[in-house]
C-alpha positions as CSV (number, residue, x, y, z in Angstrom):
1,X,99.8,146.1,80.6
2,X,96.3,146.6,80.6
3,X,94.9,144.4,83.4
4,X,91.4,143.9,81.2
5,X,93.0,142.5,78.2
6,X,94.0,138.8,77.9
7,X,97.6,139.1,77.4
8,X,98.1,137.4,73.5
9,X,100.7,134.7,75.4
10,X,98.1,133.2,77.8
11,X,97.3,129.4,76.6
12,X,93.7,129.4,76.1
13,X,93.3,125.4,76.5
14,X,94.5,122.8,78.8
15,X,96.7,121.8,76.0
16,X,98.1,124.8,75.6
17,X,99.1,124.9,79.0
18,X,100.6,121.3,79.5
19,X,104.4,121.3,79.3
20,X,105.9,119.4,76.2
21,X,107.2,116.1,77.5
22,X,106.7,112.7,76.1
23,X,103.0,111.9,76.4
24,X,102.0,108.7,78.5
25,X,99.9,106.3,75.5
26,X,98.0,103.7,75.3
27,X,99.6,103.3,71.4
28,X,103.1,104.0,72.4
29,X,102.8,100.9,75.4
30,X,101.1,98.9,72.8
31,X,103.8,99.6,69.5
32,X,106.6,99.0,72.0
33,X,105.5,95.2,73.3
34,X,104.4,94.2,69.2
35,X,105.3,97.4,67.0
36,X,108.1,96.1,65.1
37,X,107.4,94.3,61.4
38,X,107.8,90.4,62.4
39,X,106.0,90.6,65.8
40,X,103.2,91.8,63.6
41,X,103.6,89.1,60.9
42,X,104.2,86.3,63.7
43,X,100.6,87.2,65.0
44,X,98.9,87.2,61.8
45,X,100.4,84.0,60.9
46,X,99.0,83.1,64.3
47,X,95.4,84.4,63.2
48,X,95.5,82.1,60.0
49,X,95.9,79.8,62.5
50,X,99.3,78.8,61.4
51,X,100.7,77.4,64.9
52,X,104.1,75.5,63.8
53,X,108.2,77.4,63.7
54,X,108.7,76.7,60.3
55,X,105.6,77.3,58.7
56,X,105.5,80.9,60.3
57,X,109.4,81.1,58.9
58,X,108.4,80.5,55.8
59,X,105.0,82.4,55.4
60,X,106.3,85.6,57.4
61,X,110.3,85.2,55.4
62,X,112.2,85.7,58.6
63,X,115.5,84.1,59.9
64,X,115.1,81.6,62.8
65,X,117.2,83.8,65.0
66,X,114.9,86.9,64.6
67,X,111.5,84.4,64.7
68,X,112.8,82.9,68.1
69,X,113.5,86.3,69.5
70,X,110.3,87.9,68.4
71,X,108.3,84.2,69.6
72,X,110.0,84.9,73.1
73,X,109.4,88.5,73.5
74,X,105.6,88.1,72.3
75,X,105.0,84.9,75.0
76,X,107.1,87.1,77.9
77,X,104.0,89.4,77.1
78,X,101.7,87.4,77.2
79,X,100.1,87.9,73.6
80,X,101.2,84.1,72.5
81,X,101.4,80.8,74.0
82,X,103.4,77.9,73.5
83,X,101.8,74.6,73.5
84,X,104.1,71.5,73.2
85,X,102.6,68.9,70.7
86,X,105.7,66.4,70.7
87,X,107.7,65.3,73.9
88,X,111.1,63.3,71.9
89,X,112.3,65.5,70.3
90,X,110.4,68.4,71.8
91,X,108.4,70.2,69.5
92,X,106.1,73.7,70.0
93,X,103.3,74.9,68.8
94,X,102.4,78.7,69.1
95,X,99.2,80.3,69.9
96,X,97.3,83.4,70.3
97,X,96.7,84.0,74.2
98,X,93.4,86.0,74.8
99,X,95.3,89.5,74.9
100,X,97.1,87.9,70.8
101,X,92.9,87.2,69.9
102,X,92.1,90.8,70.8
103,X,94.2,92.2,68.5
104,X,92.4,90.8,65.2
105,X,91.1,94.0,65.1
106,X,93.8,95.6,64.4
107,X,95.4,93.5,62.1
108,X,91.9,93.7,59.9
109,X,92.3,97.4,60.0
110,X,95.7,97.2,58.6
111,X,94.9,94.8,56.1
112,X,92.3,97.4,55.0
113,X,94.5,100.2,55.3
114,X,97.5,98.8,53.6
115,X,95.0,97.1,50.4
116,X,93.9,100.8,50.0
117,X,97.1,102.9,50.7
118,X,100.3,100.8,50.8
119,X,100.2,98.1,47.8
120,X,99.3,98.7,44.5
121,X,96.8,95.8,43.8
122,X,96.0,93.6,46.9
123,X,97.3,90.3,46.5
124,X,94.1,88.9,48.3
125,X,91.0,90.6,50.0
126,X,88.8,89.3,53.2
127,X,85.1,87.8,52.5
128,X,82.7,88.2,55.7
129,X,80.2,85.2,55.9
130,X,77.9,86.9,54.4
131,X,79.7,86.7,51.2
132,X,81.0,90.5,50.9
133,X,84.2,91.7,50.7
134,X,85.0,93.1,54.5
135,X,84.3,96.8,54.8
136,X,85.1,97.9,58.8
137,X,83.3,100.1,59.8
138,X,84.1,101.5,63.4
139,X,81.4,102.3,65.7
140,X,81.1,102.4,69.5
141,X,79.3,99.9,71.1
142,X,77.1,102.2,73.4
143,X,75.4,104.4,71.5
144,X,76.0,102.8,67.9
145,X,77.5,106.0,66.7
146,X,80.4,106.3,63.8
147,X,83.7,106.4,65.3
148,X,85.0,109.7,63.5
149,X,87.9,112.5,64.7
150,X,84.8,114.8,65.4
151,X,83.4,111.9,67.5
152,X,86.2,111.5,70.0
153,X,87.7,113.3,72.6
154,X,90.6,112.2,74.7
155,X,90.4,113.0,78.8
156,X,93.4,111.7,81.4
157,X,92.2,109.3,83.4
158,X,92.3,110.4,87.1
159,X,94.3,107.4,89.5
160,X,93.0,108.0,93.2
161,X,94.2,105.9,95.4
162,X,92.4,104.3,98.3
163,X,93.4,104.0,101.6
C-alpha cells in the first residue's frame, strides 16, 4: 500500500469513526418518560387548563385504567401534580408541574405540524393576542438567528468530574 495515499476505508469524520451503538439522546430520554399518545393528550388537556379525571377522560377518549396509569407515571416524573380539591370523598385535581409548563412548546409545534401534515382540514387553529393565527417561528435566543438544519450542530458534552 502506498504509505502517501489515504487508504479509501479510513473514516474521514468523527462520525465516521464512532462505533454504531445506540446513541445517548436528549429526545430518546424525553419520548420514553411522555412519548406514548395519551401521556401527550393528558398534558394538553392539562395546557387547556382542564385539571379534573373525567373531563380529561372524556376530552382525550381514553379508559380510566389507561388515564390512571398514564396520570401516575407523568406525576412519578414529575411533569404533573396532583392537587386535592375535596377531602370526603377524596377528589384530585391535576396540574402541569414547571418541567409539564415547559413543554407547551412542544405541543404548539405539534399542533402546527399535525394542522399542516397529519389532518386534512384542522378542526381548530391557535390565535396569538395579537389577533393572528400562530405561525412558530424558531429562533435562538442569543443571537436571534433562525433555527434551521444548516444552523445547528450537535457536540457531546464533556462530564469532568471534580475532585
Amino acid at each position: 500500500m502506498n504509505e502517501g495515499r489515504a487508504d479509501r476505508t479510513t473514516p474521514k469524520t468523527a462520525m465516521d469513526r464512532m462505533p454504531l451503538a445506540p446513541r445517548p439522546c436528549a429526545i430518546a430520554a424525553t419520548m420514553e418518560l411522555i412519548g406514548d399518545r395519551w401521556s401527550m393528550l393528558v398534558i394538553r388537556e392539562l395546557s387547556y387548563e382542564v385539571h379534573r379525571f373525567d373531563k380529561i377522560a372524556g376530552y382525550i377518549g381514553v379508559s380510566r385504567d389507561i388515564l390512571t396509569a398514564r396520570l401516575r407515571k407523568l406525576e412519578e416524573v414529575g411533569v404533573i401534580e396532583r392537587r386535592q380539591y375535596s377531602e370526603r370523598p377524596p377528589r384530585f385535581e391535576y396540574h402541569l408541574t414547571q418541567a409539564g409548563e415547559e413543554l407547551r412548546p412542544l405541543l404548539l409545534s405539534l399542533f402546527e405540524w399535525g394542522s399542516k401534515w397529519a389532518v386534512e382540514e384542522p378542526a381548530s387553529e391557535l390565535l396569538h393576542d395579537c389577533g393572528h393565527v400562530l405561525e412558530l417561528e424558531h429562533r435562538c435566543r442569543h443571537c436571534g438567528g433562525e433555527v434551521d438544519q444548516a444552523a445547528v450542530a450537535m457536540r457531546a458534552r464533556s462530564h469532568t468530574q471534580t475532585t
